[in-house]
Structures are given as structure tokens and as C-alpha cells.
C-alpha positions in Angstrom: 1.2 130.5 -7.4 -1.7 130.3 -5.1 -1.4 126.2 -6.4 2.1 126.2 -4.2 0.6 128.3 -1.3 -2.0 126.0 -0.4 0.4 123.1 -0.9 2.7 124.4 1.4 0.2 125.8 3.7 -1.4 121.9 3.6 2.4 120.4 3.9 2.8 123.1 7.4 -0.6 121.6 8.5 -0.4 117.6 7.9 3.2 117.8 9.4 3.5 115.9 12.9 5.5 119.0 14.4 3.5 121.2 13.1 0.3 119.8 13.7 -0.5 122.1 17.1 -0.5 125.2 15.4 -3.3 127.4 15.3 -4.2 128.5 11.4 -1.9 132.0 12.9 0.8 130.2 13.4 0.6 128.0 10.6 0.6 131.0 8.0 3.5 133.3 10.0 5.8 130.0 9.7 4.7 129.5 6.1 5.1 133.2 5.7 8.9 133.2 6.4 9.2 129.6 4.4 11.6 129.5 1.3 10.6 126.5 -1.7 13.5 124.3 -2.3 14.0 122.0 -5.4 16.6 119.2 -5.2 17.8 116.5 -8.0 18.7 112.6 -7.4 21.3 112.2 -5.5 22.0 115.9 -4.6 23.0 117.1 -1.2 21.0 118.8 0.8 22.9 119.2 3.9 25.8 117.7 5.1 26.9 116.1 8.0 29.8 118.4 9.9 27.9 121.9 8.1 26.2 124.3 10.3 22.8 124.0 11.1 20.9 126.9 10.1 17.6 126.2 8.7 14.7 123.3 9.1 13.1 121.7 6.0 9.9 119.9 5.6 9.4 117.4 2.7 6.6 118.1 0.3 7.3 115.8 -2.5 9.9 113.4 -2.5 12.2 111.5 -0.5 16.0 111.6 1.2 18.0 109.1 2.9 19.7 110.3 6.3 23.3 109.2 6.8 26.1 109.5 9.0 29.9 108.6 8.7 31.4 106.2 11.7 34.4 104.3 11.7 35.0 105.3 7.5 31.6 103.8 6.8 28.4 105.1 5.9 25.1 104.4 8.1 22.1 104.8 6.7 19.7 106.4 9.9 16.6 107.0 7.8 14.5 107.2 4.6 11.9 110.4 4.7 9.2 111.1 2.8 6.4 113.7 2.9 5.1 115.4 5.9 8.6 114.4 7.6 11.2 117.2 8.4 14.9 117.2 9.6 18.1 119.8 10.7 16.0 120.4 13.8 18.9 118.5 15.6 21.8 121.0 14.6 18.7 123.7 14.9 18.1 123.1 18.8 21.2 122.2 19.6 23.7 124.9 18.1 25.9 122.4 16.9 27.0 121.3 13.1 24.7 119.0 11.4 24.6 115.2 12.8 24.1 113.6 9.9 23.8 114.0 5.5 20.9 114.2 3.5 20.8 112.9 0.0 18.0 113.4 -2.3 16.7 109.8 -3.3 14.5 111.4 -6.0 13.5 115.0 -7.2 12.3 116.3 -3.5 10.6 120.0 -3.0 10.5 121.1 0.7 10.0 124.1 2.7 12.8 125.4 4.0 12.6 127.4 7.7 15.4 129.9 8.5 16.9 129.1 12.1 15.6 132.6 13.7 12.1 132.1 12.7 11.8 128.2 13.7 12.8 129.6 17.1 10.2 132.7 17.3 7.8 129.7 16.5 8.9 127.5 19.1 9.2 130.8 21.7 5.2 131.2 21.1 4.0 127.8 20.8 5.6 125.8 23.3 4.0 122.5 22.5 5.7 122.6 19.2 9.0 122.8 21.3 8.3 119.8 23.0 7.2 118.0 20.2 10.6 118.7 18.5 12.5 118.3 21.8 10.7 114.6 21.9 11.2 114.2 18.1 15.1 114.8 18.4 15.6 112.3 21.4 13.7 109.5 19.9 16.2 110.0 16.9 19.1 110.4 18.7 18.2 107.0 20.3 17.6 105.3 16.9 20.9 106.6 15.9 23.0 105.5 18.9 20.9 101.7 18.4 22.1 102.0 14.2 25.9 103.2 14.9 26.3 100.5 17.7 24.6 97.9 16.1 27.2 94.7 15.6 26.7 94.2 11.7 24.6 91.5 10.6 25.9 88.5 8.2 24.1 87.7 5.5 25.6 84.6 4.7 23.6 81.4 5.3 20.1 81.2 7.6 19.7 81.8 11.0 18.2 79.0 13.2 
């Protein structure tokens, strides 16, 4: 057991949002964590759902798609150390985008109310998120507005 505490203390600690937490802060967010198991090609939140929770990836990795037009746009691949749902988590609205296990993943999962007592006390961390979720809603509007490519023949 202690195995998984440190992991997950170290996950909290080598995460870029997480990063300007004090060792206080670190353990009262790890404190309030739940560990999550998913399979290949399971679910683990869907676009349209309510947003009510964060996770950080400890082991494994998820593709992050959305539906536009009928067809499926791959946003991103994350691995460990990444997190996501902080979009549907700030903003009060239903998930942006799915998230499919692309292997056996374990993450920390954050309930809504405490990811916001953290961000109440620790205002860079806000930020950082704040900054996080516009650079991805960027990237997104660039991927879903994209003209698609051909992949026939060479370009000159």
C-alpha cells in the first residue's frame, strides 16, 4: 500500500499543474484522490457527460477525441504526468471531448469540490490550469478547422 502512496504522491509532484505545490498541498490533494484502473479501449469520460472530477495519468496512455460534423478528431495522445476534465471542471459545462484508454491506464482521480479548494488556496495552480485549458482550446479550434489533408501522391 505504502508502494501506491508514494507513487501517487510522486505522480501529484512530477505533474506540470501540480508542480507549485508545497509538500501541504501536495498530500491534502493526494489525500482526497481516488485510484482508477481502466482496460484498452475503455471509456473514461465522454464527450457531452458532466464534468465532475480531474484525473492524472500514472501509467498508461488515452487518446482525446471529439465528434464534429459525424467524424471523429483525434485532439491528443496522454501519457504520464498529463491530466485532463479540467475543461468541463473550470468551466461548469459537459465534457469537451472523449477519452479512450489506449492501453491498461491507472490515474488519480480528483473530485470537482476538492480540485477547486486546491485552486482557492494555491492560486498559481489556477493559473496554470487557466493557461493549460486555453492553449488546448486553441489546439482544438486549429484540429476541428483544419481543411483535411490528402494523402494521395507527394507534395512539391
Amino acid at each position: 500500500m505504502s508502494e501506491l502512496s508514494d507513487s501517487g504522491l510522486e505522480t501529484i509532484s512530477g505533474s506540470h499543474l501540480f508542480k507549485s505545490l508545497d509538500q501541504e498541498g501536495r498530500a491534502r490533494l493526494f489525500a482526497g484522490a481516488t485510484t482508477v484502473t481502466f482496460e484498452l479501449g475503455q471509456v473514461v469520460v465522454r464527450e457531452g457527460d458532466p464534468g465532475e472530477a480531474l484525473y492524472l495519468i500514472r501509467k498508461g496512455q488515452v487518446e482525446v477525441s471529439t465528434i464534429r460534423e459525424g467524424k471523429r478528431i483525434e485532439l491528443a495522445r496522454l501519457g504520464p504526468g498529463a491530466c485532463f476534465g479540467e475543461v468541463a471542471l473550470l468551466s461548469g459545462r459537459p465534457r469537451t471531448a472523449t477519452v479512450v484508454a489506449l492501453e491498461p491506464c491507472t490515474m488519480l482521480c480528483f473530485p470537482k469540490q476538492q480540485i477547486e479548494e486546491i485552486l482557492d488556496a494555491y492560486p498559481k495552480v489556477r493559473k496554470l490550469l487557466e493557461s493549460i485549458v486555453l492553449g488546448r482550446a486553441r489546439d482544438t479550434i486549429e484540429k476541428i478547422t483544419r481543411p483535411p489533408t490528402l494523402s494521395r501522391g507527394r507534395e512539391s
